[in-house]
N, CA and C of each residue as an Amber inpcrd file, in Angstrom:
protein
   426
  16.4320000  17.2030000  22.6620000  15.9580000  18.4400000  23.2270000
  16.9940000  19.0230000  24.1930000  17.3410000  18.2950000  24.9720000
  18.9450000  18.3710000  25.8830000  19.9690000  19.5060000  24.8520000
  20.1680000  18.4810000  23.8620000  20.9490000  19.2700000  23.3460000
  20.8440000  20.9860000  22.7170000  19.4860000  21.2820000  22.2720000
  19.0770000  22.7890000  21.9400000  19.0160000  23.4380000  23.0800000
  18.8030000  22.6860000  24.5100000  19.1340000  23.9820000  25.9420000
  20.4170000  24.5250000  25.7210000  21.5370000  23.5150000  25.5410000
  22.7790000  23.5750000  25.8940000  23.6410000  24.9280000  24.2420000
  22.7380000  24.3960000  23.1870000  22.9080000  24.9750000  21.6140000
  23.3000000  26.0610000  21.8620000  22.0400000  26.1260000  21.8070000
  21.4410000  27.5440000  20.9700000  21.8840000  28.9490000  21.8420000
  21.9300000  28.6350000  23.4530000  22.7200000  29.8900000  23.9050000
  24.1830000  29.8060000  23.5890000  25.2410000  28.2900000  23.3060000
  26.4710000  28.4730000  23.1000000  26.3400000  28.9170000  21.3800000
  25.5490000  29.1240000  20.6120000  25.7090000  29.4390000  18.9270000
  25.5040000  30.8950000  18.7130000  24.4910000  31.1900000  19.7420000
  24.2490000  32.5650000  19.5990000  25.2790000  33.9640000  20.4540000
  26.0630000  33.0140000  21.5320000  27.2530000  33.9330000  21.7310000
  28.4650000  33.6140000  20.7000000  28.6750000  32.8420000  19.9970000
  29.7970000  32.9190000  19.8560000  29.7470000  33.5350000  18.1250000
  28.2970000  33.6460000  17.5160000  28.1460000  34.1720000  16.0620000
  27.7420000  35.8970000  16.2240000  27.5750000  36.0510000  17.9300000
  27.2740000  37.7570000  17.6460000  28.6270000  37.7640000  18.2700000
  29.3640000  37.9250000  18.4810000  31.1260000  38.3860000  19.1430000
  31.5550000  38.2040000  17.6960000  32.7220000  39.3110000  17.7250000
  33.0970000  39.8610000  16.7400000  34.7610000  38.5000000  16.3800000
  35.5560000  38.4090000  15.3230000  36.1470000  37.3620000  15.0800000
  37.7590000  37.7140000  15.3820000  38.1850000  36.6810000  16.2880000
  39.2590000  37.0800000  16.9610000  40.5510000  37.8820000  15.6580000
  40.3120000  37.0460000  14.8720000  41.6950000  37.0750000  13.8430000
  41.1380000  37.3160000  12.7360000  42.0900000  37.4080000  11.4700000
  41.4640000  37.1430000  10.1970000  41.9200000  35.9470000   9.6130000
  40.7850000  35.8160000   8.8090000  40.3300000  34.1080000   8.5740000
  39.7220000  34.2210000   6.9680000  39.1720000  33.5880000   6.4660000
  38.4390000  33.2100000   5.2850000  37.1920000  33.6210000   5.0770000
  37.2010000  34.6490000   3.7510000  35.9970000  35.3350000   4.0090000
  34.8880000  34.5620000   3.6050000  33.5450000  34.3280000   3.2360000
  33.0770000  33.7860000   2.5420000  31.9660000  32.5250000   3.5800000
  31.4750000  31.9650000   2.9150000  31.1980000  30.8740000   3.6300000
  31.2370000  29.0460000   2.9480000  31.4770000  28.5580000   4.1000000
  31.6060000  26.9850000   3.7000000  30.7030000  25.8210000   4.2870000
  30.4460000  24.7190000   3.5720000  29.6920000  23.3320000   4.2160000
  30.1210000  22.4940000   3.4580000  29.9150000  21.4160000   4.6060000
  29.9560000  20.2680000   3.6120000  30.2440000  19.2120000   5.0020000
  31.4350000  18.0730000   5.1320000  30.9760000  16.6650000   5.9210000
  31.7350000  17.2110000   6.6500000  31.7240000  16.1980000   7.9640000
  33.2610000  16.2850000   8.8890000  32.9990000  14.7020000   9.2760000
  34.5940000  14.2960000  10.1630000  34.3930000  13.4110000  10.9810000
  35.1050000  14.0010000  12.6450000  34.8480000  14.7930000  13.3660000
  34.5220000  15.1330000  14.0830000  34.2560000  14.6730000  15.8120000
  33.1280000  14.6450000  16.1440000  32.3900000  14.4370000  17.1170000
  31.6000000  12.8990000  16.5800000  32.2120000  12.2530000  15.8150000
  31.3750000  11.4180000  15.2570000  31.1030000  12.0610000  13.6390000
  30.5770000  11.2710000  13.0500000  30.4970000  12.0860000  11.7710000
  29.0580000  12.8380000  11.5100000  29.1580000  13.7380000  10.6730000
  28.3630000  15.1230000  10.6470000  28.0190000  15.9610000   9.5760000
  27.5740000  16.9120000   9.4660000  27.6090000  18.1070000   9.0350000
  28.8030000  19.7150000   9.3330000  29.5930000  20.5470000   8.4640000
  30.5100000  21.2260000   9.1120000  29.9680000  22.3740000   8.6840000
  29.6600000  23.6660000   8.8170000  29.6690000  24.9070000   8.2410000
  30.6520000  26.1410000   8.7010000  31.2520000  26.7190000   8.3100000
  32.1070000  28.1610000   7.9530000  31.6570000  29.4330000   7.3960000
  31.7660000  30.0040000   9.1850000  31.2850000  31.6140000   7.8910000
  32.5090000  32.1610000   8.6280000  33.3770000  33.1810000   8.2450000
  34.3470000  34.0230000   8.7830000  35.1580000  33.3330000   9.6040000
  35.3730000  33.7470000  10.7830000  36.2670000  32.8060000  11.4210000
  35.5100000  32.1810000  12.5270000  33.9250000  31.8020000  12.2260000
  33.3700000  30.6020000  13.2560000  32.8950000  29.9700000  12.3000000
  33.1410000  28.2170000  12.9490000  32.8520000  27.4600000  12.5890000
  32.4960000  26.2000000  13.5960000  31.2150000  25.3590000  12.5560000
  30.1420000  24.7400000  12.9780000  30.0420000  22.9970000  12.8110000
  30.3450000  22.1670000  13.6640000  30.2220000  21.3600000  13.6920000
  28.7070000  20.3190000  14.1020000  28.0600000  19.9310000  14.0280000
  26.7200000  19.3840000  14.1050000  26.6730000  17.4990000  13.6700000
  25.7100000  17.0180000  14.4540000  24.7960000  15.7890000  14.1790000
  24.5430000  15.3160000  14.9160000  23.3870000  13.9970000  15.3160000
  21.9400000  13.9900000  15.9260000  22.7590000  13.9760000  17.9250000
  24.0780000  14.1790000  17.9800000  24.3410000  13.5000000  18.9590000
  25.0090000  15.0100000  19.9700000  25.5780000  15.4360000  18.7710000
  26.9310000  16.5020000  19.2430000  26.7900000  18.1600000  18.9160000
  27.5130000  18.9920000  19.0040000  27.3190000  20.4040000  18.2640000
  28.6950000  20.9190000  19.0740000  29.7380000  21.5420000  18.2720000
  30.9190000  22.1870000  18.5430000  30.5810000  23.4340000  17.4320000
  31.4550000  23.9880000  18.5010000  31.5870000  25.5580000  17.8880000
  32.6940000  26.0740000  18.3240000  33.4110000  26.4760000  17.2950000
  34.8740000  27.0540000  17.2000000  35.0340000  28.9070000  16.5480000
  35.7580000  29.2370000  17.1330000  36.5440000  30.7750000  16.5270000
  37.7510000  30.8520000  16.1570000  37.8790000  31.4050000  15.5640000
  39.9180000  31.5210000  14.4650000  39.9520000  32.8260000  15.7010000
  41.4110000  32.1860000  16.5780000  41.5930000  32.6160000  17.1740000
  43.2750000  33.4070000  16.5470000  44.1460000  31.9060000  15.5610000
  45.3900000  32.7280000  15.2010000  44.9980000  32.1200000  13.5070000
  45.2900000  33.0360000  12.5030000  45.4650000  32.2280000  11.1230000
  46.6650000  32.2620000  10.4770000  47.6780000  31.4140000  10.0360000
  48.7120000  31.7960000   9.3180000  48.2130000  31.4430000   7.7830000
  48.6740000  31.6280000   6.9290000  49.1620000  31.1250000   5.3850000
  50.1060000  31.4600000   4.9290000  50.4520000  30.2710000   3.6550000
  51.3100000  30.2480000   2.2610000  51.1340000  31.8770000   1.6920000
  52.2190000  31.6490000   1.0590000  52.4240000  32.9350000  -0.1700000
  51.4420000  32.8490000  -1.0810000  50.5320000  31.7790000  -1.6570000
  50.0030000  31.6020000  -2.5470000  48.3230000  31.7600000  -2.3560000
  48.1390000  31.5380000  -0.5640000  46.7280000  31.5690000  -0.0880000
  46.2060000  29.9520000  -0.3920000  46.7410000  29.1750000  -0.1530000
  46.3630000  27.5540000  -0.8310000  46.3100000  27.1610000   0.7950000
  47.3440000  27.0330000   1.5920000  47.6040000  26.4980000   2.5880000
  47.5460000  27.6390000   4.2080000  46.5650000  26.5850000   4.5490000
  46.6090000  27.6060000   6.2430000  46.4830000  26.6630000   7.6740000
  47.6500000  27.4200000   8.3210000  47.5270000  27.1410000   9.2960000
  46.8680000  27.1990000  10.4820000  46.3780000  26.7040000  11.3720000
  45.3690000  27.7620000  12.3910000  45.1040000  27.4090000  13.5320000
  44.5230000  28.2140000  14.5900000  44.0490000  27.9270000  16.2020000
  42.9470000  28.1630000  16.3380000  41.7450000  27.6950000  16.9720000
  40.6310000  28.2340000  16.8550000  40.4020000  27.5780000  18.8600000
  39.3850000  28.5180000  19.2910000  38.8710000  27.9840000  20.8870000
  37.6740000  28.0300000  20.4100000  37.0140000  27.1490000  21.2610000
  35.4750000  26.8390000  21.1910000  35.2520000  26.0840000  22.7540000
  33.6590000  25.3450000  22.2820000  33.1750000  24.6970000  22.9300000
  32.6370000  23.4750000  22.3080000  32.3180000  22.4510000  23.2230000
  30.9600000  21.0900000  22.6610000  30.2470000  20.7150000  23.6830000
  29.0520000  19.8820000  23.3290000  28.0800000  19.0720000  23.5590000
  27.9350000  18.1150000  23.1590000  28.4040000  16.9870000  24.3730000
  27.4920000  15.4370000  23.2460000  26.6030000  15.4100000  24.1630000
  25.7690000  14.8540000  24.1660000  24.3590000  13.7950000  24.2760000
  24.9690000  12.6490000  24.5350000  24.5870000  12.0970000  25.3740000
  25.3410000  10.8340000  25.9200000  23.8500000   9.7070000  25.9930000
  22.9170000   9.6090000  25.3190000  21.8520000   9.1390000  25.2430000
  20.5680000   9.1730000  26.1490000  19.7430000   8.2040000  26.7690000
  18.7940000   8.1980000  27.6150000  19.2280000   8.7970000  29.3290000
  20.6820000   8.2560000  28.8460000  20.8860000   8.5320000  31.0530000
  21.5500000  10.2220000  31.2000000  21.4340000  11.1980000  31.9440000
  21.4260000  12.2870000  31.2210000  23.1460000  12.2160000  32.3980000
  24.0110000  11.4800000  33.0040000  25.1140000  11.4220000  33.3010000
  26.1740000  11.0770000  32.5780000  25.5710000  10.4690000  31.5050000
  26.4210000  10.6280000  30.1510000  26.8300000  11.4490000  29.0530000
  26.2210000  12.2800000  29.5990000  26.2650000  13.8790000  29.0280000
  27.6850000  14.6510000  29.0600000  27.9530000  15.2140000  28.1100000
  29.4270000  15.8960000  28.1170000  29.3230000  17.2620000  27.7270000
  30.4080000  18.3230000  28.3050000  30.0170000  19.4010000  27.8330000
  31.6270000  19.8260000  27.9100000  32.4550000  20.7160000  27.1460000
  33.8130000  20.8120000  27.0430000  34.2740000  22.3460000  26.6620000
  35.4730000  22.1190000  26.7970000  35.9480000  23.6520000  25.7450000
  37.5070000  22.6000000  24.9360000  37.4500000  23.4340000  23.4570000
  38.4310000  22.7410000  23.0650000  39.3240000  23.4080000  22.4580000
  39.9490000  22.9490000  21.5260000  41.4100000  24.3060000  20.8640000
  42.0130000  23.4130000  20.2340000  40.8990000  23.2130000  18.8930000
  41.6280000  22.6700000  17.5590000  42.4510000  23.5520000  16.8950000
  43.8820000  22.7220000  16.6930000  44.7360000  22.8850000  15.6350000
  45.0740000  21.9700000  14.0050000  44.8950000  23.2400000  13.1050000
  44.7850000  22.3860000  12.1340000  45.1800000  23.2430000  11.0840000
  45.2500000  22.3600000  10.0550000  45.8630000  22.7610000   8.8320000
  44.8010000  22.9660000   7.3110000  44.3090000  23.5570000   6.7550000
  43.5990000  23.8710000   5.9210000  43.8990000  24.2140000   4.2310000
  43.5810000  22.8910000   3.4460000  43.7980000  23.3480000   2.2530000
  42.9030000  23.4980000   0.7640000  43.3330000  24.3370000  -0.0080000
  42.3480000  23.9680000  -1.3960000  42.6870000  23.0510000  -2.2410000
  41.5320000  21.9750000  -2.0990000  41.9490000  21.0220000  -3.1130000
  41.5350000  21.3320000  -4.4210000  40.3040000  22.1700000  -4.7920000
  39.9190000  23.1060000  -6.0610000  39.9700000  24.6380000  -6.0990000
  39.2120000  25.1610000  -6.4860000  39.3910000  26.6440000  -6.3510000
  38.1800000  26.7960000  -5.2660000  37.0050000  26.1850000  -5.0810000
  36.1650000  26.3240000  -4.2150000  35.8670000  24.7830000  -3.4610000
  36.7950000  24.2750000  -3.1300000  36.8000000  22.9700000  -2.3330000
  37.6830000  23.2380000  -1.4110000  37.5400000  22.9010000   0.1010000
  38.5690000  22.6480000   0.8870000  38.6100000  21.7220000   1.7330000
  39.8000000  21.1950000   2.0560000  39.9340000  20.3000000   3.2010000
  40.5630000  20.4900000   4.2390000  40.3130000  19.8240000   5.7880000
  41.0970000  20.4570000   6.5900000  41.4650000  18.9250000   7.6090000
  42.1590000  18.8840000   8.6090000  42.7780000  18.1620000   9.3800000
  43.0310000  18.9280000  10.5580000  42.5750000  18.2360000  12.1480000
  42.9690000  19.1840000  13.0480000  43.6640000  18.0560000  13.9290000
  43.8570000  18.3840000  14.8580000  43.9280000  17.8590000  15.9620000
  43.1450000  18.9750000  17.5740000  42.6620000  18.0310000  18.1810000
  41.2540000  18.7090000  18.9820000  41.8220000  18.5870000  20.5730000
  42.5630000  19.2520000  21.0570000  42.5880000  18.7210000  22.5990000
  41.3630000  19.5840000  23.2650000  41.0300000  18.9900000  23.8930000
  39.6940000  18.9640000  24.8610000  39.7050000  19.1100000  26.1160000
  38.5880000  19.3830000  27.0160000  38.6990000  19.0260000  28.4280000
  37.0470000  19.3570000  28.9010000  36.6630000  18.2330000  29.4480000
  35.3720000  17.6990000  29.4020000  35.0210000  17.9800000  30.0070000
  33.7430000  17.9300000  30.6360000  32.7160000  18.2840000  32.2240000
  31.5870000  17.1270000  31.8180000  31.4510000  16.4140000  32.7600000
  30.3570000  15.4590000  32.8510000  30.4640000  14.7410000  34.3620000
  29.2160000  14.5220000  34.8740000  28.3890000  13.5880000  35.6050000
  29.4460000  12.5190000  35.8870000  29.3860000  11.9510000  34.8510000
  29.9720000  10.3730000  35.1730000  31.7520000  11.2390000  35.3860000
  32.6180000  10.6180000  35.8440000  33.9620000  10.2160000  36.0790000
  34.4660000  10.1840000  34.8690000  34.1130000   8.6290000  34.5100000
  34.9590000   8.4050000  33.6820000  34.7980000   9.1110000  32.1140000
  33.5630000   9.9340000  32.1920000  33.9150000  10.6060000  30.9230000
  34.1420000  11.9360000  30.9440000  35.0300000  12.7410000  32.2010000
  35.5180000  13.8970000  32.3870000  37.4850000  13.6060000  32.3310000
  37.3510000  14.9400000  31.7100000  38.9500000  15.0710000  32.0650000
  39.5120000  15.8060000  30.1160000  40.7830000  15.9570000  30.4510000
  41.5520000  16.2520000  29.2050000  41.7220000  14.7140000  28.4540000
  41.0220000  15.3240000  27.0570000  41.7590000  14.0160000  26.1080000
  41.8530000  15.2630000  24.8390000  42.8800000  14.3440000  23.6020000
  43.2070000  15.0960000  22.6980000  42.9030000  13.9410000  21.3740000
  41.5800000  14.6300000  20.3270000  40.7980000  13.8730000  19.5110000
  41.5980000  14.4410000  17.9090000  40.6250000  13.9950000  17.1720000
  41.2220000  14.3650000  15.6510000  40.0090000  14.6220000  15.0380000
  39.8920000  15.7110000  13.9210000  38.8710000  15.6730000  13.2540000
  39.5150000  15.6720000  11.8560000  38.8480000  15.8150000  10.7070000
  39.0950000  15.9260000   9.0850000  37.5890000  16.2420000   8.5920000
  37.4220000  17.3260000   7.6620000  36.5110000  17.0450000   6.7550000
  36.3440000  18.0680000   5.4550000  35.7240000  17.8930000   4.9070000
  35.5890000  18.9260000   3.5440000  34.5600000  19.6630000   3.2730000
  34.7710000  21.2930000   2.6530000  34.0330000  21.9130000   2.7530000
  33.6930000  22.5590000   1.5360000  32.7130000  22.7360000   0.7750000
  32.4960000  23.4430000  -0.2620000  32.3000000  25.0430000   0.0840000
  33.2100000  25.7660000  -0.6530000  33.4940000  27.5300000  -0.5950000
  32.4380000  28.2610000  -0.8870000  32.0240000  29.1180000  -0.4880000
  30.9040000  29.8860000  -1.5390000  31.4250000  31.5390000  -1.0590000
């Protein structure tokens, strides 16, 4: 429940603001590994990370690509939430600025690879501060 206070006002600013860059039209889902592993969705240039613990939300802030449209490069800023379980000082809340690389492995399959630097806000000490994470996961195009 923690986590839908913290949601649903960070999902609903960042899907009515208009999209920094241009990005991929269309929309995508499918897994990530992430925040832990998950659920990912893509519409335009926000995208949705989710599961029972976490929720990130990102914007295509720069997009490059290939000549061919296969391969992209990219910046996106966001935010997260974990849930840090029963003690509510284990709680994390961040802004982050994954970089990553994005490709088609079919004509409507993609995969991506980022790297996530972060910088945390929480209660406890020891789980505040800058760290820099990794995500990967795949997304079906529609």
């Amino acid at each position: 429940m923690k986590l839908l206070r913290f949601a649903l006002p960070l999902l609903a600013t960042f899907i009515s603001a208009p999209s920094l860059a241009s990005s991929n039209n269309g929309f995508g889902i499918g897994v990530a590994y992430d925040l832990g592993a998950g659920v990912t969705a893509q519409f335009r240039g926000t995208s949705i990370f989710a599961n029972s613990d976490a929720l990130a939300v990102d914007m295509r802030v720069q997009n490059f690509r290939n000549d061919r449209g296969t391969l992209f490069a990219y910046i996106d800023a966001g935010g997260f939430y974990e849930d840090g379980g029963r003690d509510d000082y284990n709680d994390r809340a961040g802004v982050r600025l994954p970089i990553g690389l994005s490709f088609r492995i079919a004509p409507s399959v993609q995969a991506y690879i980022q790297a996530v630097p972060n910088f945390a806000f929480s209660d406890n000490d020891n789980k505040e501060g800058f760290e820099v994470d990794g995500a990967l996961g795949l997304r079906l195009r529609f």
